[in-house]
C-alpha positions as CSV (number, residue, x, y, z in Angstrom):
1,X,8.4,43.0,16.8
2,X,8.0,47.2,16.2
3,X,4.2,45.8,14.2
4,X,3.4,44.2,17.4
5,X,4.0,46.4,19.4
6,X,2.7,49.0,18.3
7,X,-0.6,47.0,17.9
8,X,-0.8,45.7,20.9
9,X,0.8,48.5,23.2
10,X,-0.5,51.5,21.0
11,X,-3.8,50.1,19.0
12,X,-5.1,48.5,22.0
13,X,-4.5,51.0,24.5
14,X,-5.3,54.4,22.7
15,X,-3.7,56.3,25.4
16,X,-0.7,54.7,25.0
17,X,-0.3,54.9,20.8
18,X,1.9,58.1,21.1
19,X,4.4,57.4,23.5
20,X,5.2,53.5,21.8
21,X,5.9,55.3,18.5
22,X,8.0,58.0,20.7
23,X,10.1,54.9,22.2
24,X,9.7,53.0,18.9
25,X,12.0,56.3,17.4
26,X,14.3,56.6,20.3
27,X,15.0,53.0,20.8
28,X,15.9,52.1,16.8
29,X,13.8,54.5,14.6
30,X,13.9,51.6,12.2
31,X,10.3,50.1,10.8
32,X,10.9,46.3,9.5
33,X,11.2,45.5,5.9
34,X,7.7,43.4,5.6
35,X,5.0,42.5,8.0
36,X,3.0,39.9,7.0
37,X,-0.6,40.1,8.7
38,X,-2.7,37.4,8.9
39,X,-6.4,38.6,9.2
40,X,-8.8,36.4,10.3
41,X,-12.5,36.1,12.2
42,X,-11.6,37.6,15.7
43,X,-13.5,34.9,17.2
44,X,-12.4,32.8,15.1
45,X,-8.7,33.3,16.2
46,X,-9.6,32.8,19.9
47,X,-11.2,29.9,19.5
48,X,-8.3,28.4,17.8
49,X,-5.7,30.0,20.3
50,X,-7.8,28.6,23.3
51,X,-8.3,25.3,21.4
52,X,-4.6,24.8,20.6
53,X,-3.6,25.8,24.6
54,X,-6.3,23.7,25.6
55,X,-4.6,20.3,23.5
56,X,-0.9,21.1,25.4
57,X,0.1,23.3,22.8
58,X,2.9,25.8,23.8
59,X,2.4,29.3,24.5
60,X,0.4,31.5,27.3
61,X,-2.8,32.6,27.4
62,X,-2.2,36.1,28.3
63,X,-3.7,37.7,25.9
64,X,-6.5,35.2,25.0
65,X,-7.5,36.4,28.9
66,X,-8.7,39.3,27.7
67,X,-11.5,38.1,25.8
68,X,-12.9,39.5,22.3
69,X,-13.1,42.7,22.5
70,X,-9.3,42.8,23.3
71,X,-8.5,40.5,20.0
72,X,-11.5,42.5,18.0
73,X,-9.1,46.0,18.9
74,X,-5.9,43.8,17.6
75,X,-7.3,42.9,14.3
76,X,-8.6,46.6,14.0
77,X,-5.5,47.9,14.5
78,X,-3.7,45.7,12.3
79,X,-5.4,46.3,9.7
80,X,-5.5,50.0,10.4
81,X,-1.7,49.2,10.3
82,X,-1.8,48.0,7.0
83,X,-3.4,50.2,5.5
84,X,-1.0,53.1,6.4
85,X,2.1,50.5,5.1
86,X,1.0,48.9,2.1
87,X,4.5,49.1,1.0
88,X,6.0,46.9,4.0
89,X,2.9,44.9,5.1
90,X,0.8,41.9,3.3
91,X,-2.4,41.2,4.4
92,X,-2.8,37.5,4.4
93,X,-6.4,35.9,4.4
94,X,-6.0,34.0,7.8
95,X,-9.6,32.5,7.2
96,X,-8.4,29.6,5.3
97,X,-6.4,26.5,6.1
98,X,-2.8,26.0,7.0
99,X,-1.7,25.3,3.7
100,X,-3.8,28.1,1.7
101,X,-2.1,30.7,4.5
102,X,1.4,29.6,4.1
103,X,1.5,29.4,-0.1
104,X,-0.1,32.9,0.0
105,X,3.3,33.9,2.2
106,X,5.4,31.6,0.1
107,X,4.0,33.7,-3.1
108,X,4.6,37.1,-1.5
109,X,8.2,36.3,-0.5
110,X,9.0,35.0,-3.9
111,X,7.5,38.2,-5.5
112,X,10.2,40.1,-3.1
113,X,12.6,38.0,-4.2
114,X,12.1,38.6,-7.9
């Protein structure tokens, strides 16, 4: 959840970038051992998201709410996020279907593994 957060809290609200990492170090100080991110078309995603929550599918729409610009700002700073970790985080091509996604994290693991 640190990944996330800071993405979401920090990435997406500039102002607030500094004082997640400040909590991040007070509250465990500890970065996770891999992050997979799965980049895909910002508009892409949303439409999926809403598509999915539109069918029954579990989940909130909080964050779809905020439109395109908002999930633009997430993949931006994910990214940005893996650029500065390339030794924890994987950037998955998200852009593909199920199956293609989940090998790619099924070959990553097993690379970790080795």
């Amino acid at each position: 959840f640190a990944d996330s957060t800071r993405v979401y809290q920090g990435a997406t609200r500039g102002e607030l970038a500094r004082r997640v990492e400040q909590l991040h170090a007070l509250m465990s100080g500890r970065d996770p051992d891999l992050t997979f991110v799965i980049d895909m078309d910002p508009a892409r995603a949303l439409a999926r998201s809403r598509a999915r929550l539109q069918a029954g599918g579990d989940g909130e729409d909080r964050f779809e709410s905020f439109g395109l610009p908002f999930q633009e700002k997430l993949r931006a700073g994910f990214l940005d996020l893996a650029r500065h970790a390339p030794d924890r985080c994987r950037l998955i091509d998200g852009d593909r279907a199920e199956a293609a996604v989940a090998a790619d994290i099924r070959t990553a693991l097993g690379a970790l593994a080795a």
